[in-house]
N, C-alpha and C positions, 0 to 999 in steps of 0.2 A: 504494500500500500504506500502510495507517496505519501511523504508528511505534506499536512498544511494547518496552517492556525485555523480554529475557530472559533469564532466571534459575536457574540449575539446570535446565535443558532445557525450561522452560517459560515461554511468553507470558502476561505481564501489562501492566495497564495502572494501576498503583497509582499516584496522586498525582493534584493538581491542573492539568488540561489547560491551554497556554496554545496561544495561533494560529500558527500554519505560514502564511507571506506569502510568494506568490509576487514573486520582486524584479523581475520583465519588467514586472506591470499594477500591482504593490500589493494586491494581492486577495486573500485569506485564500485557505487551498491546504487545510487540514488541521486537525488537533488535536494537539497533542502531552503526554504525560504527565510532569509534573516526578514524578522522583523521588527519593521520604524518606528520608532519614538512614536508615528500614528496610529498604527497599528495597538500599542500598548495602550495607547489613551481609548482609543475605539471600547479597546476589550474593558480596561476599569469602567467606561460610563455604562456597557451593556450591563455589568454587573451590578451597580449601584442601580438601574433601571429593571433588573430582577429584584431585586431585594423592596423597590418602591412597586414594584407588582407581584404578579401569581407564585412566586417561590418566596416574595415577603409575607404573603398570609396564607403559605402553605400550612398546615396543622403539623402534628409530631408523628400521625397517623400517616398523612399521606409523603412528608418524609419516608418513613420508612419504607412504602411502599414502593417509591422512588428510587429506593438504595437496592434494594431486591430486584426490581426491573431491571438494574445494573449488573447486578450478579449475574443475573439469567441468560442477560445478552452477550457477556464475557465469556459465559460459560456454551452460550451457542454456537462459539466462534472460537473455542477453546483451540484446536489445531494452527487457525490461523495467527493467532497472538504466541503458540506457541513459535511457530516459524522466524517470526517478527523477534522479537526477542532474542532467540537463539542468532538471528541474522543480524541483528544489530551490535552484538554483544561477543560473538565469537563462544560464547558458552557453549556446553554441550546440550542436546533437545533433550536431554532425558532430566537433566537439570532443571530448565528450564521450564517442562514438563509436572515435574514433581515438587518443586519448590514455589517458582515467580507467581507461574500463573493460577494454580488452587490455593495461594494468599491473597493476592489481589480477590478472589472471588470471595476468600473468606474475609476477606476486610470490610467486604460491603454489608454483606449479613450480618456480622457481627455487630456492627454497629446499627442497623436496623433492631438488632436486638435491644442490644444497650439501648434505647431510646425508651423502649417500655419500658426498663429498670430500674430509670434514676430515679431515685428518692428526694423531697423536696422537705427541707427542711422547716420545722415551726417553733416556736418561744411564744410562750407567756409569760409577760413581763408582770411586775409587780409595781404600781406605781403612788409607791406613800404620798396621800396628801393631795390628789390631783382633784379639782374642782370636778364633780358630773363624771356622770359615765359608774365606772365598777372598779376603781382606781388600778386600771389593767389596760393594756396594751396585748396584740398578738403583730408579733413579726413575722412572717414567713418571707420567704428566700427562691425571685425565680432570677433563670438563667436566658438570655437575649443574646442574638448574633452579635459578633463583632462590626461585620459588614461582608466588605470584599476584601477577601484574601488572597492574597503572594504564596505558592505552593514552588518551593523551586527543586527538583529532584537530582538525584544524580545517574551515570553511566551507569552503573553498575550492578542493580538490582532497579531497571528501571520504573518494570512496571508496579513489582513489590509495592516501592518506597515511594510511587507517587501515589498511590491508592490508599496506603499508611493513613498520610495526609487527608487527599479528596474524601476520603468516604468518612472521618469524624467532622469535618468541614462542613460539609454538605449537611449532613443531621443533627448538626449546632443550628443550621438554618442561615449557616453564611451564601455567598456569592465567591465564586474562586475566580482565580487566573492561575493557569501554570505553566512552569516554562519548564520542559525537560531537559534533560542535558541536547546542545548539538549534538552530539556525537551518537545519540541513542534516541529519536525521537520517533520511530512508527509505531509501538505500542502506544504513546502518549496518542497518537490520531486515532490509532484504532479507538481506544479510550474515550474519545470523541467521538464517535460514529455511534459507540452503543449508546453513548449517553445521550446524544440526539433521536436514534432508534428509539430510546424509554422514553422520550417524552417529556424533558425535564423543559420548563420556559425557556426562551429565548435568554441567556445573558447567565445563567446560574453556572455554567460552566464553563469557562471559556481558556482557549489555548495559545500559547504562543511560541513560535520558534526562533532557535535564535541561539549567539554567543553572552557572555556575561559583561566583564568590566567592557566597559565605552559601546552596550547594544545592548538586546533587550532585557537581559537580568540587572545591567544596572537602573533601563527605565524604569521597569516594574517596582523594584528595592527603593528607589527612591520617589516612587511615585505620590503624590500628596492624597491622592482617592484610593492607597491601600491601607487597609486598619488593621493588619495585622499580616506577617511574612512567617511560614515557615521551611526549615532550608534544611536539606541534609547533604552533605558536602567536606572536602576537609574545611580545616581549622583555618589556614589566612584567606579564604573564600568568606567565612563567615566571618571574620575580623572585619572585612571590607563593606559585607551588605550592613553589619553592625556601625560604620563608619555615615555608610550612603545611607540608611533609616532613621540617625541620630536627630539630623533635621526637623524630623516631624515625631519625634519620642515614639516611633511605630513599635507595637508591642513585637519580642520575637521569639522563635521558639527555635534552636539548631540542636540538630544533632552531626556532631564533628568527627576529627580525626582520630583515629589508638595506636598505642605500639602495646598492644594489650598481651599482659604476661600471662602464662600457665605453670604453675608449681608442682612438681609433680613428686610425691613424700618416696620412701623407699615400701611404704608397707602398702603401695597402691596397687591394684591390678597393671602388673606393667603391660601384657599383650593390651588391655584396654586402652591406657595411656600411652602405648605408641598411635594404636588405630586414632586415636581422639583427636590425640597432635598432629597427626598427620592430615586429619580432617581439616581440622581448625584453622592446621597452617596453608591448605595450600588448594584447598578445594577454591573452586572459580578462579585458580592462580592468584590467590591470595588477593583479591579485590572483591573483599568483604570489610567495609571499615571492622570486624568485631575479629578479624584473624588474629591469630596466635602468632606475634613477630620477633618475644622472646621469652622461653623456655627455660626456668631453673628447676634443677631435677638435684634431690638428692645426691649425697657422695656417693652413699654404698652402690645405688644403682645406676650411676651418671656413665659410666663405658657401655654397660649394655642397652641403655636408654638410646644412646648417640648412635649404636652399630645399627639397633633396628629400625631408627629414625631414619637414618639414610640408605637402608635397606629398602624403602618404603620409600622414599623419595627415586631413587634412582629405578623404582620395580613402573615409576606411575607415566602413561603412556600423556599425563598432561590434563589440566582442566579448564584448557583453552587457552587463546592467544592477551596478550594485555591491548587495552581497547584501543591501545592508537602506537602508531612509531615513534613519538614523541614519549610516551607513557613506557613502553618498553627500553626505551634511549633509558631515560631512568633510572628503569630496575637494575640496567645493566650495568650503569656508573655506579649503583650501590656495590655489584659484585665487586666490580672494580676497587672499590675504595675501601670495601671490606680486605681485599690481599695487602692491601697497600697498608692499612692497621694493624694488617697482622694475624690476620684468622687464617684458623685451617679451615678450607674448603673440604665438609665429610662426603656429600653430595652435590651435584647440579652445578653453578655457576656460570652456564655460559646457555649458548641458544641450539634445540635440540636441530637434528637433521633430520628431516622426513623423507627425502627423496622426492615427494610431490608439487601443489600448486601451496600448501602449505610454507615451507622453505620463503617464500617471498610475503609471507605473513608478518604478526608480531610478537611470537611466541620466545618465551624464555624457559631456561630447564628448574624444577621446582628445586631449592637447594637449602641443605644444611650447614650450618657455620656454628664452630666454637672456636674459646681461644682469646675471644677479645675482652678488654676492659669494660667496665659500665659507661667509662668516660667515652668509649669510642664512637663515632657521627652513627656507624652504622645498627648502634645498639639503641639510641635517644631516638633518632627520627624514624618517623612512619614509611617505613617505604613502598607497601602495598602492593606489594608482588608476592611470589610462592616460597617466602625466604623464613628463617628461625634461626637465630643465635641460641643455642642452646651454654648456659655456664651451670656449674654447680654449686650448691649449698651444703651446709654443714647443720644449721639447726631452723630451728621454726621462726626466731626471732629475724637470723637473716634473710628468711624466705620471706618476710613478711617487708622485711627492708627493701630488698631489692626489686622485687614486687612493685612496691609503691613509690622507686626513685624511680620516678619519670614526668614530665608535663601533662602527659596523658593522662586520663580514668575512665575510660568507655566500658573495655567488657576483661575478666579473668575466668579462667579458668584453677580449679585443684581437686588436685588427684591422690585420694586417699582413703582405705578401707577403714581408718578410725572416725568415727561419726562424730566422736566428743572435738577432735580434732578439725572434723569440718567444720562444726559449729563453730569452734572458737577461732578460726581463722577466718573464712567467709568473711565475716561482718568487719572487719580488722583492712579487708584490701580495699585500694581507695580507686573504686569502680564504680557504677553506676549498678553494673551485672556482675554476679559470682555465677558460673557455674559449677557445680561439684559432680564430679565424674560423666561427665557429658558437656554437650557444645553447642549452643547456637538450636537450644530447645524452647522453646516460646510458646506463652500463654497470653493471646492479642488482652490480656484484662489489665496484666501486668503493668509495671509500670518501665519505663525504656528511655534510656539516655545514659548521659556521661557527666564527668562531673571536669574540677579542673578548665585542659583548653581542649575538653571533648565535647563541650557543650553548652548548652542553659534550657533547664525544662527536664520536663517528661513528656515521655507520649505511650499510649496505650491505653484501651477501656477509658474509664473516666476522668484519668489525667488530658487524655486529649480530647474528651468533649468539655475538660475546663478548661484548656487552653484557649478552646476557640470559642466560646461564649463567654458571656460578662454576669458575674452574680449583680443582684438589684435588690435589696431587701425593702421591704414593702413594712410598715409599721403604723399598725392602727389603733384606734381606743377603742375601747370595748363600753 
């Protein structure tokens, strides 16, 4: 499907096209339209012009009704969004398959759900002395749209994490705008297509394509008609839209970058805690902000922790290419910089050979690295490729140190058969997520983010339908 923005219920293609690159061969895939500063303004007023019509005095009923139609028609074109996606992203389809596209479907029910659920909070006040009445007040507590919303996504779970967003957005009773990443924008159309197919007014959901600083993510970010941005992306992206929103005190919600650790104790199921780590680390080629990018593992079992680690790297035929040659350039100067510090290379390091149309892609080999200091570049910054420094520890207290010396807090992992042990660590690592013996297991109720420069907010269940609506407490006399 080509991308195109749209707009108040309509498909255009306004702006200057740039190329859509498939990242598996390097092959131009597409066309895509930037779009102008007009363009952006178009879309905020359609949406301010839903929110003063039929999706402003939609009920919470026909909300959800609305979010369901979404689900249905995602789910009726499930194949095609699979394709999209795996095509846009270089992922694998069974990936893509199994993960992208039965979230995005369950994001929308989900939150259809939640809409019946929430509880609405009341007080009776006590009011000594008050002339008339029953010297009483009741407050109750309702919840009101923000407005129009700023949804800006990223590459790399695109349809996921823009649907994250849309579909708590949407059942707050806001007005969206969203801009996918370039690089990844024909699931955001498809997105478009169902949600026009279900019916939703003119202006309630509208699209746009485009680059970020100096085009349309910065239009949108600093737009004076959006009430509220939220952004999943790294960290100096969100530094920037946090710079361009300051102007208008725009409320935000980001979820950012990790170099997110995994502790692995000695008394762990080690076959577990290899499979885990190896998940963690390197599944979708490590462009999952929530990857495992360093690994401390006990002393007693840190040699055979590292053997089967790179046993397991060097066995994995890949889980796609990295989304651009630019992105890959990258990963590769990290390899690079990592010899140059001083690591030994246990696995991977360099770019595989396929013999095929592959070979002229962006793929890099999934690699293991020990050996370096905390202090070294390649241990601090996110690098977002299939990579894990794995070091070792000696006790719990250093597990917990090293752990938590980072700028980061998004997501950990710890791998341990003592339960008293998890308990007493978990809450101790400075993350937003613990996982204990498993990776990247999620309950949409929960609550999601990062702490640190991994983010501001939560999102999930009813952290994100408080995000995007405004409490209002109402207080009357009795």
């Amino acid at each position: 499907m080509k991308a195109e923005h749209y707009v108040g219920g309509v498909f255009r293609t306004d702006g200057e096209e740039f190329p859509l690159v498939d990242p598996v061969d390097g092959a131009e895939s597409g066309a895509v339209p930037e779009a102008t500063r007009e363009v952006v303004d178009d879309a905020v007023r359609a949406g301010r012009a839903a929110l003063d019509g039929a999706w402003g005095a939609a009920t919470a009923e026909e909300r959800a009704a609305a979010l369901r139609r979404i689900a249905d028609g995602i789910e009726a074109r499930f194949e095609e969004f699979v394709d999209a996606e795996a095509g846009d992203t270089g992922k694998p389809r069974e990936l893509a398959a199994t993960v992208d596209i039965p979230r995005a479907i369950g994001n929308f029910r989900a939150y259809a759900d939640l809409l019946y659920g929430r509880p609405e909070r009341a007080y009776t006040t006590a009011v000594p002395g008050w002339s008339g009445g029953t010297g009483q007040a009741l407050n109750y507590t309702v919840r009101r749209p923000l407005g129009v919303v700023a949804i800006i996504s990223p590459w790399n779970l695109p349809l996921l994490l823009l649907t994250w967003k849309v579909a708590p957005a949407l059942a707050a009773g806001n007005a969206v705008v969203a801009k996918p990443s370039e690089e990844t924008p024909t699931t955001a159309t498809l997105l478009a297509a169902v949600i026009h197919e279900a019916g939703l007014p003119p202006g309630t959901f509208n699209l746009v394509h485009g680059h970020g600083a100096g085009a349309a993510g910065e239009f949108l970010t600093g737009h004076p008609g959006v009430d509220a941005i939220a952004f999943t992306g790294e960290s100096a992206t969100g530094a920037a839209i946090m710079r361009n929103a300051a102007e208008h005190v725009t409320p935000l919600s980001f979820e950012l970058g990790g170099k997110n650790p995994a502790i692995v104790f000695a008394d762990a199921d080690l076959d577990a805690a290899v499979a885990g780590t190896a998940r963690s680390s390197f599944t979708h080629s490590g462009q999952i902000c929530l990857c495992t990018e360093r690994v401390y593992v006990e002393r007693p079992v840190f040699d055979e922790f590292v053997a089967a680690l790179g046993e397991r790297a060097r066995e994995l035929a890949g889980y796609g290419p990295m989304i651009s040659a630019a992105h890959r350039d990258k990963v590769l100067s990290y390899y690079r910089l990592a010899r140059e510090e001083g690591a030994t290379v246990v696995a991977g390091g360099g770019v595989p050979v396929f013999g095929d149309r592959r070979d002229a892609g962006f793929h890099v080999e999934p690699t293991v690295l020990t050996g370096l200091p905390e202090s070294a570049r390649t241990v601090r910054e996110e690098i977002f490729g299939p990579v894990c420094h794995v070091a070792p520890f000696d006790t719990e207290e250093e597990a917990l140190r090293l752990a938590n010396d980072s700028p980061y807090g998004l997501a950990a992992t710890v791998w341990t058969r003592d339960l008293s042990r998890a308990h007493r660590v978990a809450p101790r690592v400075e993350t937003g997520i613990v996982w204990v013996n498993c990776w990247n297991l999620r309950d949409l109720r929960t609550p999601f983010g990062g702490v640190k420069a991994s983010g501001i907010g939560r999102e999930g269940g009813e952290y994100s339908l408080d995000f995007f609506s405004e409490p209002v407490n109402v207080c009357i006399q009795i």
